[in-house]
Each structure stands twice: as structure tokens, then as C-alpha cells.
N, C-alpha and C positions, 0 to 999 in steps of 0.2 A: 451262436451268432451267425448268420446269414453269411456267406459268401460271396463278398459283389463279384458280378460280371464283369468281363473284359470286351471291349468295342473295336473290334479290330481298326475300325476310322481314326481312333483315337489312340491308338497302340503305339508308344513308343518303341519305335522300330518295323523295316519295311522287308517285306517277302522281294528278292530278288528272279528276275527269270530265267540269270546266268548268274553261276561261278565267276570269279575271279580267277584269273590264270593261273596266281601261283598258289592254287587252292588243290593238296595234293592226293586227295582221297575223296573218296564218294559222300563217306560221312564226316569229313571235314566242309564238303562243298554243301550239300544241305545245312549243316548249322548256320553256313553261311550264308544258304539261301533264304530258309526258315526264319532269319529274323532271331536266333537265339544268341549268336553271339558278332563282334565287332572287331577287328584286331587294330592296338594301338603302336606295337612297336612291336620289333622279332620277339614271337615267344610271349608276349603278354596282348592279353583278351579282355576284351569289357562285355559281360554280361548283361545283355537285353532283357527285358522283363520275362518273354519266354523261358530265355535259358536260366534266367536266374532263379525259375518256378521247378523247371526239371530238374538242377543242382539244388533246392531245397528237398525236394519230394527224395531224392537219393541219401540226402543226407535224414532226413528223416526215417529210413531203411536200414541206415547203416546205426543209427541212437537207437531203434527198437534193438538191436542187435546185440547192441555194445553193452547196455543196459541190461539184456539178457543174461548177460556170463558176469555177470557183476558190477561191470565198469560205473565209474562217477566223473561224468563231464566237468571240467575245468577250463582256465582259458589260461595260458601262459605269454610271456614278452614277445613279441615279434624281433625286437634288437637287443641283442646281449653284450655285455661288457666282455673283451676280449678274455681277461684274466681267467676266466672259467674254462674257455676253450681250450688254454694254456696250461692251466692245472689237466685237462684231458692229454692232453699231448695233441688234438686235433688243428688246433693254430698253425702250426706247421705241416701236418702231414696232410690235412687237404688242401686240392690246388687252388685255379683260381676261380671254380666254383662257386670257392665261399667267400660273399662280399664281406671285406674288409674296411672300414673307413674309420675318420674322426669323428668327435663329434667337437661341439665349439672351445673346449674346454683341453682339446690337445689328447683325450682318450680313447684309446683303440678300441674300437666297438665291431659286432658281427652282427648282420641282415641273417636271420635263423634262416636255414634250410631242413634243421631236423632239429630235437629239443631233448635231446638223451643229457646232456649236463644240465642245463637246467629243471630237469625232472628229478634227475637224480641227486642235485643239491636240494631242493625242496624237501625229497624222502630224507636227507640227512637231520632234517630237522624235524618230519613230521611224524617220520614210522622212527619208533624208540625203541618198541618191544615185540618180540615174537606172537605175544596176545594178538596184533595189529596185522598180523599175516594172514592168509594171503592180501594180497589189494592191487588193482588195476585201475587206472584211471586215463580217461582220452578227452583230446581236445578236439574240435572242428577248426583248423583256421591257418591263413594264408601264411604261405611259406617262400622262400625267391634263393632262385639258384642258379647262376649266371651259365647256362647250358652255355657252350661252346658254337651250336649248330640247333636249333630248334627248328621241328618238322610236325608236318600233319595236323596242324592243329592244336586242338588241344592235348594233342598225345603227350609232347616232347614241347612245353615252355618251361618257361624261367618264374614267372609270377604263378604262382598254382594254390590250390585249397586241397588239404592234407585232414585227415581224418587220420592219427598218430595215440597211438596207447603205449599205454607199461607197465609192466606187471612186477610187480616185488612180493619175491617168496623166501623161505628160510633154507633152500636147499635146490636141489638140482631136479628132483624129483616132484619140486612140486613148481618149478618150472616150467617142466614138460607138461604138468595139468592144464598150464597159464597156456603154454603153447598152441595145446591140441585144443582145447575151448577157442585159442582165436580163431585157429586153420579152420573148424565144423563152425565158428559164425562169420568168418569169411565166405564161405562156400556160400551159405545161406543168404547174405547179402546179394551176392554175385548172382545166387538162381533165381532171387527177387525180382529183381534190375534187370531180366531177361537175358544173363550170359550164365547158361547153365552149363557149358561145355569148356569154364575156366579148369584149368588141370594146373596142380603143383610139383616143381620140379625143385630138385637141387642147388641152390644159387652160390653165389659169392658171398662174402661177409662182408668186402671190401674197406670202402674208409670204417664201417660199424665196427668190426672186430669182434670178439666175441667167440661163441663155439659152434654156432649152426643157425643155417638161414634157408629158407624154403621162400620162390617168388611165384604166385600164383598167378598165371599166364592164360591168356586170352589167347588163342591161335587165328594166325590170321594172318594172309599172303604181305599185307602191308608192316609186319611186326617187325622189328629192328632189332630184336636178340634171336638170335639161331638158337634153337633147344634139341637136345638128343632125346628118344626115347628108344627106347628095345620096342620090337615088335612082338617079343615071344611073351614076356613077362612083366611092362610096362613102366619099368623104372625110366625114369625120367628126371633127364640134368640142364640146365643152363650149358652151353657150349662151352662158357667159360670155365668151367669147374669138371666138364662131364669127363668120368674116366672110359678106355675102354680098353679091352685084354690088346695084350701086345707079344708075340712073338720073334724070337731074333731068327733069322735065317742059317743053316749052317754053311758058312762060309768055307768050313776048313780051318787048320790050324795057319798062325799067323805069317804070312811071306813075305817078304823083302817088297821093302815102298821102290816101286817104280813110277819114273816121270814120265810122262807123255803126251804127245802133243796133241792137241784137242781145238785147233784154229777154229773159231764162231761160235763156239758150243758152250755160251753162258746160261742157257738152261737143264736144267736136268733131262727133261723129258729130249733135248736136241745132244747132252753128252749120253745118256743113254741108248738113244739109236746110235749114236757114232761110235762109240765103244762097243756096241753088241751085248750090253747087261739090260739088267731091272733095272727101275729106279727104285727097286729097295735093295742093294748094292749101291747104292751113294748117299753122301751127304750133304744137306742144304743146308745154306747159311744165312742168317736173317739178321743184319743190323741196326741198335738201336743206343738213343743216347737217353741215360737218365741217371735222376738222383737216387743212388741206392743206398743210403741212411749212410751208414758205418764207414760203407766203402767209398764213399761220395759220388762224386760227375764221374761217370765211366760211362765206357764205350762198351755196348754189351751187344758181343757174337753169340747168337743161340743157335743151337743147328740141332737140327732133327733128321731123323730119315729121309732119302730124298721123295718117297711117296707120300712122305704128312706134311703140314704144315705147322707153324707155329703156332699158339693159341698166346694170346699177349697176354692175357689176364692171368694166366699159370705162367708166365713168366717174370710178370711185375711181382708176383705173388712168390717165386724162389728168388728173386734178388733181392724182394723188401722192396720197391722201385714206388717213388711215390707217382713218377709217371713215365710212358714212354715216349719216344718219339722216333717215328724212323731217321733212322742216320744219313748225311749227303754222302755222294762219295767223299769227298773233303774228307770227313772224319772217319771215310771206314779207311781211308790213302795213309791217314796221319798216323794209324798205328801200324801201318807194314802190310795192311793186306788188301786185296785188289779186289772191287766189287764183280760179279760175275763168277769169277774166279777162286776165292777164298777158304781157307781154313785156317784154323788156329797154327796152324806150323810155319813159326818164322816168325809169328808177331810179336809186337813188343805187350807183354804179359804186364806190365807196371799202366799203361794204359788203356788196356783193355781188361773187359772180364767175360770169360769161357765158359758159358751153361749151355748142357748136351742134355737132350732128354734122352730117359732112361734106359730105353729103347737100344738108344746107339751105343750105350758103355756094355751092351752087351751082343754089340756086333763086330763081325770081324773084319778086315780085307774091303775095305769100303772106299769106293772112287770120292774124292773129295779135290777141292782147289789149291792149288802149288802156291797162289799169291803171285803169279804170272801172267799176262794176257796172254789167252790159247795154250793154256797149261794146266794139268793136271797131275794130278798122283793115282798109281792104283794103290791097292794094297795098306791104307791107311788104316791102323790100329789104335783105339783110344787106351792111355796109359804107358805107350810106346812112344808112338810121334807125337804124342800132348800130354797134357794134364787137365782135365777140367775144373774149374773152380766151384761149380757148382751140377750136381746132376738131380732132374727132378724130372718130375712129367708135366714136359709141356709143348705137347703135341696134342692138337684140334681133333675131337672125335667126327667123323665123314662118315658118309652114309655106305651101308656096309660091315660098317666095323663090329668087332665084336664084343657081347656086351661081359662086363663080369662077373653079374651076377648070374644069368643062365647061360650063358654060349648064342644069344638068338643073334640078329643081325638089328643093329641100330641104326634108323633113320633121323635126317633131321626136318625142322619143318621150323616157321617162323613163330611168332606170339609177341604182343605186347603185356610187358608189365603190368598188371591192375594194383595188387597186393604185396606186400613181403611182409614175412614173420621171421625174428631172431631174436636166437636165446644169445642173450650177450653175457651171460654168467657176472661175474665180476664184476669185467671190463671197467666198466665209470666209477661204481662203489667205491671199488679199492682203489682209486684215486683222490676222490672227492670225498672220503670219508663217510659215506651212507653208510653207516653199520647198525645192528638190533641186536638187542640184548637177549640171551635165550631164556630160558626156566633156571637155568643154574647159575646165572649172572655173568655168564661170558661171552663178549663182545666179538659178531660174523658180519664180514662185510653181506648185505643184503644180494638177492641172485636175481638178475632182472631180464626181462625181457624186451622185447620193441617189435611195433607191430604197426604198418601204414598202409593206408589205401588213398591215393589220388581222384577224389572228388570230379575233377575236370574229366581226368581221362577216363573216368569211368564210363559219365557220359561220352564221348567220344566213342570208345566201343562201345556201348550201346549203340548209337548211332548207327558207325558199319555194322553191325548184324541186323538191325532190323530198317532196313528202309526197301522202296520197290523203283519200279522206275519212274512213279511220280512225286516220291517223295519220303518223310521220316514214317517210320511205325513203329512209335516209341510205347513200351509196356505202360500199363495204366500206374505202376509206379511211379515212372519216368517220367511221362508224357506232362507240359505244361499245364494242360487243362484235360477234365477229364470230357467234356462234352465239345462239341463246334457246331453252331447254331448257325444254319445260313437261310438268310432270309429275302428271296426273291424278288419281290413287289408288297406294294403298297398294302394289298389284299390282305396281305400275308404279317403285317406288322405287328397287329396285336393278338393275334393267340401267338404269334412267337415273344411277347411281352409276357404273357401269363405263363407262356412255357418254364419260360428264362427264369420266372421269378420260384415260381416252384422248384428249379433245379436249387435256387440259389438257398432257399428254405430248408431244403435238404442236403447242403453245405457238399452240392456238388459244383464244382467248379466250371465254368463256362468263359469259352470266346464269340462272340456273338458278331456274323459280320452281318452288317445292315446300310455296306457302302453303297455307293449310286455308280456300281460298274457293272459290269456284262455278268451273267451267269458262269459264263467260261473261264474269267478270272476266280470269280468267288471260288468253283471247284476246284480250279486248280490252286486255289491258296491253300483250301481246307486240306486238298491230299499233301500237299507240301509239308504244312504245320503238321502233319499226321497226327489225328487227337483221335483216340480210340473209339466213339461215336461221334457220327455226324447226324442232326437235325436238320433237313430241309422242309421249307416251308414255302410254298408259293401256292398264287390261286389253281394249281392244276393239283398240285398232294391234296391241298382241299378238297378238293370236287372229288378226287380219287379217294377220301375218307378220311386222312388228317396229316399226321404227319411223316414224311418217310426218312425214316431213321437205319443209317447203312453202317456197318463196323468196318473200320479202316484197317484193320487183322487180314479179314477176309473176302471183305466186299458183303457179306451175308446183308438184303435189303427187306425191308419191313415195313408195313404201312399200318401206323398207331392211331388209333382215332385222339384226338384233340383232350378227350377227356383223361385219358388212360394214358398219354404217352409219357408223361413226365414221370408216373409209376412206374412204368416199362423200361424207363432210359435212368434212373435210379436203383432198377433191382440187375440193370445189365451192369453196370460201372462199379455194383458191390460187390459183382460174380452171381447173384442170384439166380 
């Protein structure tokens, strides 16, 4: 069936000639100038016929794919009955992310943000037997996650469209098949879609839990997660997670805590020149207040090296912390110790809790806070002058550092999220009861995986990577339409009717403008909309031999005669 034309006169929705102010990126301001998308409230977009064509043609890249490695589309509930969540233990342990509400009837229900219980009650019913194994199944479909801060667009909202899978295998081993088939039809989506320079790093598990998680990251000056990579040998971590070698300095054997006075010198880098040491000779203090499961509401002093920094998510991640929060003075006062100033010596232990990365329980003689204004200690020894409650690594990898799996020097650089895959092993099974029967009739929880890629933001990078300075140059997958017909005068109307319709024969897709404004607009709409070929037609391409047909890639321009060009602009948009 025939593909009807799109009439830009009659296009719902208008090409702007400015940005909006608080439009924070290049390819956030085109969508918004393009006409693809609308914002109704923080973090939630309404999809213009444009955008809602390039979010189709994406998602149709990502179904050949899913479909590839086995996958069976289904659609699951958007709002779930609390009780499931609750059997997960996730009711509680995520924040306020995940919306919570009634419904008329006085029951606690949940606005899905992700569908691992609900999948994995399904399987409890559907996969009975190991005969049934492997199996992976995904949805397309909108998800809501009350971000705290939504930014850039469509990068970072709250209402989004989620392409979500899951895999159920009989063992661990054939999980990682589940795994490695997603990560090679991720990639392929992604070099589809024209981000062929997506790279996968190390991530967090976070609320998913599980045993391993890999986020495949789009790099890009505007990206919101810092990532580590080694320069020598290319491993590559989320900052939140990334390790890197750590050597303790030798200070010498342990010597007597001396006070000292240290008037103004609330920063490391200001008590280190005043003392005449390093700042890896001291230690920093970082306070925060959170829910730490077992241990409850604590006040949690982390300190590290004075040359590193804290990394919070290796911190939430050794206290169990469902969140953090930086601490007031108020509450770093209330346990005995003195902001600027601080260290675990002195304070009151029943309200506070003491985590030291790793780092420092293996340093000696280390300048740290007395708990005095303009007061110091040298000579501070961990297991001497303290105790810590907990020692882990949670110290931020900096550029420089070194890496541990070759010794090279790791750098960091930014990226936004596109992808994540995770093996969550058990996790939900052994909860919710998802188990399968083997060959010899004994009953294993199933081993599953989860695996998402964000729809919106996909488009969104695409976006930043391919536009120029007149506008989008979005891949022939992407792209709304594959042709943009502009039709000059009068002259010109009906062999660009006969064009049109041949395109449309050939179920090539077209926007055809045939408004009653200047040339200078039409062009500048068409590079705007960036549609991989351009048709123009006026009495002058006439006279000049038919129609001149330019690609918005390269500018590359061409003059088709009248009979030929619909062939020609059919064998270019197949790749012929």
C-alpha cells in the first residue's frame, strides 16, 4: 500500500526560527526547532508527527533486532498492584522515584518505571520446564519515573518509552549467552541509528541488584555520568563503580597524635601548604545522612585520602544506603564533630557511622581534624585513634589514576546512558517464586536477565551527533521522512505531483512543502527538518533539465531529468 505524503501547510506542528532559552543542548534545541517534539511539563514531551515518525522508524531497528536473537514482543501493565513490588523487597528500597499512589478502592498501586516483577511473575506461570529454555521476551512501551531534576531534553525525563527485555535461562552460563546476544544486538541497533561510537563500560546494579551490569554509553561533552577508561588497554567503568590501583605511602612507623594549630585552614589543599606536607598525608571528611537498612537514620562520616575524593555511589553501595544526602552543619555539630575540621576522634560513635576507604586503613601518620575550629592532629593512625565501622573503596577514579588491570593511566570523559544490560541471576525468581523443573524433576529458581534501551533518548543522541549549523541530519533510519520535496512556483506543481506520487508508489516516504512563502524559508525549513534527500523543483531546475535533487549528509547536488528522478531518488534512499 502506497505511502501518503506529508504537506508541510498542513503539518501539525511548526519549525521554529529560535530556541527557547531554557533549551539546553544543540540537539535538544533542534527538536525543538524541527517541529519534532513539544514540552508539557518538567521532563514530559509530546511527540509531534515528526518525532513521532523518527521514534517509530527507531523502534522499528530496535524489533528487527530483538527479533534477531530470539526475542517475542509482548505488552505488559503500565500500573501495578503495590503487593508485587513488596514481595520484591523494592516498595521500600526505592525512593521517591517510584510513584506510589491509590487507586479508588484504598489500594496501594505503582506507575511502572521498570517491569522485572511483573515479568518475572508471568514466567512463574508460563515457563514450567527446562524444555522451555532458553526465552527472551520485550516490550516497547511507556514507562514514568519521577526524576528529581530533568535536563536536556529528551535525555533525562520522567514520562519516557523503554524498549525492556528478559531473558530466562536454566543456569548462569546460559545467561551470559542471553547477555552477550543482547550487548552484539545493542551495538547493532546503536550503529544502525548512526551512533556507532557507543562504548560499554562497567556500571552499577543499583536498585536492580543482581550480579553484573554493563551501560552502553554514548560519549558526549553534555553527558551526565563521568566514565573511567585506561588509555593503555581500554577497560572502561562508570565512575561510579570504576576501580583503580591504590598505593599507601610510607609514612614511617606509627608516632605520637600531636595537636596543632591550623587557624583558616578548612581545606586540605590550604592545611597542606600551611603544614608543609602532601595532601596524600591527610584525611578528608565527607558528610552525609541516610537510611542505612539494619543500621537505620545515621550520620555517615566517609573520609578518604586527602588527594581523592569521595564517590557516593561506592558509598551508598558499603553502607547499604537507600539514599544519600549531604549533611547541615546542624547534624555533622550534633555528633561532636566540627565541619571543616573533622575526624572520627571524639565523636559520638552511637550516632554516627565511620566508613574509611581502603586506601587510608593502610596509611599511616596522617594529618586529619581534632573536632576544633583551627585545629588539627598530626600523626593520626586508623585502629589507634579510631575504629572504623566499615572499610571499603570508595574513592572516585581521577584522571591519572592508575589502572588495575594494566598499570596505564586512566582518563575520564563524559557519555550519556543509551543502553544497560544485567545479569540479575536469581534476584526476583527466588522471590516471587519463578522456578522450572529440570529433566530429573527438580525444582531451580529460573536465571534471568534485564536489558533496556530508552527510545526518546536515543533519539536525542542521535540528534547531537548528527546535525550542522543549519540544522538536523538525522540517518535514513531516524529521519521522519526519507525524501523533502520543495516546490517553488506554480511551474513547478505538477511534475512535483507526479514526483510525489511515484515516491509514494514506492512506499518511499515524503514531506512535501508547497506553502505560499519565500524560497529562503522553504530552504531553511528543509535543512532544519534534515530529511536525507531534498527535491527541488521550480521553473529554473526545469529549464536546467528537471529536478535538482541535493543530500542533506553532504550537500552532494544533482540534476535528474523529470523522467528518471523518481528512480534515481528511490535507488538513493535504498542505498543503491
Amino acid at each position: 500500500m502506497p505511502t501518503p505524503a506529508l504537506r508541510l501547510a498542513h503539518l501539525f506542528g511548526q519549525t521554529l526560527r529560535t530556541a527557547p532559552s531554557d533549551a539546553e543542548s544543540e540537539g535538544h534545541q533542534l527538536l525543538l526547532r524541527a517541529g519534532f517534539v513539544r514540552p508539557l511539563a518538567a521532563g514530559i514531551f509530546s511527540l509531534l508527527p515528526l518525532g513521532w515518525r523518527s521514534l517509530r522508524r527507531i523502534e522499528s531497528v530496535v524489533r528487527e533486532e530483538m527479533d534477531a536473537i530470539g526475542g517475542q514482543e509482548m505488552a505488559m501493565p503500565v500500573v501495578h498492584p503495590a503487593e508485587i513490588w513488596q514481595r520484591s523487597g523494592r516498595w521500600h528500597s526505592v525512593g521517591r522515584e517510584l510513584v506510589r499512589f491509590q487507586d479508588r478502592g484504598g489500594r496501594d498501586m505503582v506507575l511502572a518505571m521498570t517491569h522485572e516483577e511483573i515479568v518475572t511473575d508471568l514466567a512463574s506461570r508460563e515457563i514450567l520446564s527446562w524444555r522451555q529454555l532458553p526465552m527472551v521476551v520485550y516490550q516497547l512501551q511507556t514507562k514514568f519515573r519521577d526524576e528529581p531534576r530533568s535536563r536536556m531534553g529528551l535525555i533525562r525525563v520522567r514520562e519516557f518509552t523503554m524498549k525492556d527485555s528478559y531473558s530466562f535461562d536454566r543456569d548462569v552460563e546460559g545467561l551470559q549467552r542471553a547477555y552477550d546476544a543482547h550487548h552484539a544486538a545493542y551495538m547493532r541497533i546503536f550503529e544502525r541509528c548512526g551512533l556507532g561510537n557507543v562504548v560499554a563500560v562497567e556500571g552499577d546494579m543499583g536498585m536492580m541488584g543482581g550480579l553484573r551490569a554493563h551501560e552502553l554509553m554514548y560519549p558526549t561533552p553534555i553527558g551526565e555520568d563521568t566514565l573511567v577508561r585506561c588509555t593503555a588497554c581500554g577497560d572502561s567503568a562508570n565512575q561510579q563503580v570504576a576501580r583503580f590501583a591504590k598505593t599507601a605511602e610510607d609514612n614511617g612507623a606509627a608516632r605520637d597524635l600531636e595537636r596543632v594549630a591550623t587557624p583558616g585552614m578548612a581545606t586540605i589543599k590550604a592545611l597542606a601548604t600551611f603544614l608543609e606536607v602532601s595532601p596524600t598525608q591527610t584525611a578528608k571528611a565527607v558528610f552525609f545522612t541516610a537510611d542505612c537498612g539494619d543500621r537505620g537514620r545515621r550520620l555517615v562520616m566517609a573520609l578518604v585520602r586527602g588527594d581523592h575524593d569521595v564517590e557516593e555511589t561506592k558509598l551508598g553501595n558499603a553502607v547499604s544506603a537507600h539514599a544519600l544526602m549531604p549533611a547541615t552543619s546542624e547534624e555533622i555539630r550534633a555528633v561532636g564533630a566540627e565541619p571543616g575540621y573533622a575526624s572520627p576522634i571524639g565523636v559520638d560513635r552511637e550516632l554516627s557511622l565511620v566508613v574509611i576507604d581502603d586506601l587510608l586503613a593502610q596509611s599511616a601518620n596522617l594529618v586529619a581534624g581534632a573536632n576544633e575550629v583551627d585545629v588539627h592532629f598530626r600523626n593520626v593512625n586508623v585502629g589507634r585513634d579510631f575504629e572504623a565501622d566499615v572499610v571499603a573503596d570508595i574513592a572516585a577514579a581521577a584522571d591519572g589514576a592508575v589502572c588495575v588491570r594494566c598499570g596505564g593511566p586512566l582518563e575520564l570523559f563524559r557519555g550519556v546512558e543509551v543502553g544497560n544490560i544485567f545479569q540479575l541471576g536469581t534476584r526476583y525468581s527466588a522471590d516471587l517464586g519463578a522456578v522450572f523443573t529440570d529433566e530429573h524433576g527438580a525444582q531451580h529458581p529460573l536465571v534471568m536477565g534485564s536489558y533496556g534501551i530508552g527510545i526518546g533518548r536515543l533519539l536525542a543522541c542521535v540528534a547531537e551527533e548528527h546535525h550542522d549549523d543549519r540544522g538536523l541530519r538525522l540517518p535514513p533510519t531516524v529521519a521522519p521522512v526519507d525524501v523533502h520535496v520543495v516546490v517553488l512556483d506554480e511551474l513547478a506543481r505538477e511534475p512535483a505531483d507526479t514526483l510525489v506520487a511515484a515516491l509514494e508508489t514506492a512506499n518511499v516516504s515524503v514531506l512535501v512543502d508547497d506553502r505560499s512563502v519565500s524560497a529562503g524559508v522553504k530552504f531553511a525549513d528543509a535543512d532544519l527538518i534534515g530529511a536525507p534527500v531534498r527535491c527541488t523543483l521550480s521553473k529554473r531546475s526545469l529549464a536546467a533539465g528537471g529536478v535538482e535533487v541535493r543530500n542533506r549528509a553532504d550537500g552532494a547536488t544533482t540534476v535528474e531529468s523529470e523522467h528518471t528522478a523518481a528512480a534515481t531518488v528511490v535507488a538513493r534512499c535504498r542505498g543503491a
